[in-house]
N, C-alpha and C positions, 0 to 999 in steps of 0.2 A: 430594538428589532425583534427581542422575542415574544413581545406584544401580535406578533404574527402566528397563525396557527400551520401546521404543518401542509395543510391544503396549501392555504395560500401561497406559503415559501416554494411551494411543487408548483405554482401556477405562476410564479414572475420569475421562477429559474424556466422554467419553458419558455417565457416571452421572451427574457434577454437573451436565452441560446436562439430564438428564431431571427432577432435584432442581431444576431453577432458580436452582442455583448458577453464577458467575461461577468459570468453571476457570481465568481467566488469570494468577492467583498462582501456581498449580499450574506451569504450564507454564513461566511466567519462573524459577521458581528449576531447573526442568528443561532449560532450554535457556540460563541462565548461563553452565556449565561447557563448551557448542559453542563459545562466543565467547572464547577464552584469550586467544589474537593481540590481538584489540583490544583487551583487558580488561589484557595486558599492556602494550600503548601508551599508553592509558589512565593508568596507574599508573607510568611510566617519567615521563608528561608531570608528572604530578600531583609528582613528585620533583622534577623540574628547574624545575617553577615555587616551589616551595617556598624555592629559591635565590635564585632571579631577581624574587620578589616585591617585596622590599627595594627594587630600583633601577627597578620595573616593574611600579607598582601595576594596568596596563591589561591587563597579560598574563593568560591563560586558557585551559582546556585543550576548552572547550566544543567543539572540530572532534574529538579525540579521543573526548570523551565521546559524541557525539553517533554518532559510528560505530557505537562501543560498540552506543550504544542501537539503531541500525539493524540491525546484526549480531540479537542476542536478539528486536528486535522481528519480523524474516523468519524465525525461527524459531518463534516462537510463533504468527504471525496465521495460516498455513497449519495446523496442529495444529487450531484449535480452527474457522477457518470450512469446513473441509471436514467437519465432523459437525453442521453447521446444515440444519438441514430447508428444502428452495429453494435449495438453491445448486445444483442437478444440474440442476434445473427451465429446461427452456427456453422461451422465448420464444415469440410466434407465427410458426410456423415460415417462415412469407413474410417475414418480419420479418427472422429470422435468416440469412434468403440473401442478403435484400435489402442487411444490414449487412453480409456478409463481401462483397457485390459492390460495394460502394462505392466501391472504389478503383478502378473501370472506369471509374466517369465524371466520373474526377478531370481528365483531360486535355481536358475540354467546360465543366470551371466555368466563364472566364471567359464563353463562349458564353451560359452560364444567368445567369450574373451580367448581363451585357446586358439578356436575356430579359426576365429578371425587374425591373432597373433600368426598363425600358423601358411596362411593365407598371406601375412606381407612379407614369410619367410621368402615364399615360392617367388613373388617379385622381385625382392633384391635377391635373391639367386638368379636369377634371371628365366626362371619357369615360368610358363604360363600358364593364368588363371583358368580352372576348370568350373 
């Protein structure tokens, strides 16, 4: 499957998303072969436990494998949700300023945290909210 060039793996994960086919078979045996390194690690560990199984029935290659699987998995999950319809789609634009400015009024939490503490005093006292 990596006999495929990037185009085209963009142009039959399009087809099968308009088919309402699931393209991510498609794309993991196409992005396999980016993952060698780990895939070799992988297979290196999978040897030496073969060994060591005998005296060390606990041992396991699961941190290997699991790379593995992260490697292929960051390969494929950008492929296929960047051709989903709503992923461009923004937000309510007040919204969207609103979150990139957030980090402005990180240094006033605990202030608001008081605020607001101070605020569910007044309810279970049984005041009312001003």
């Amino acid at each position: 499957m990596a006999e495929l060039s990037e185009h085209d793996l963009h142009e039959k994960v399009i087809e099968a998303l308009k088919e309402g086919n699931d393209p991510k078979e498609l794309v993991i045996q196409w992005c396999k072969p980016h993952c060698t390194f780990d895939f070799q690690r992988l297979s290196n560990c999978e040897d030496g436990l073969r060994i060591l199984k005998a005296s060390d029935p606990e041992k396991s290659c699961m941190y290997r494998f699991r790379q593995w699987f992260e490697c292929v998995e960051n390969c494929v999950q950008p492929k296929i949700f960047e051709n989903l319809h709503g992923i461009h789609r923004k937000l309510d634009p007040v919204f969207d300023v609103m979150w990139e400015l957030r980090w402005l009024g990180l240094p006033f939490y605990p202030l608001m945290k008081i605020a607001v503490g101070m605020k569910r005093v007044n309810v279970l006292e049984g005041q009312p909210i001003h």
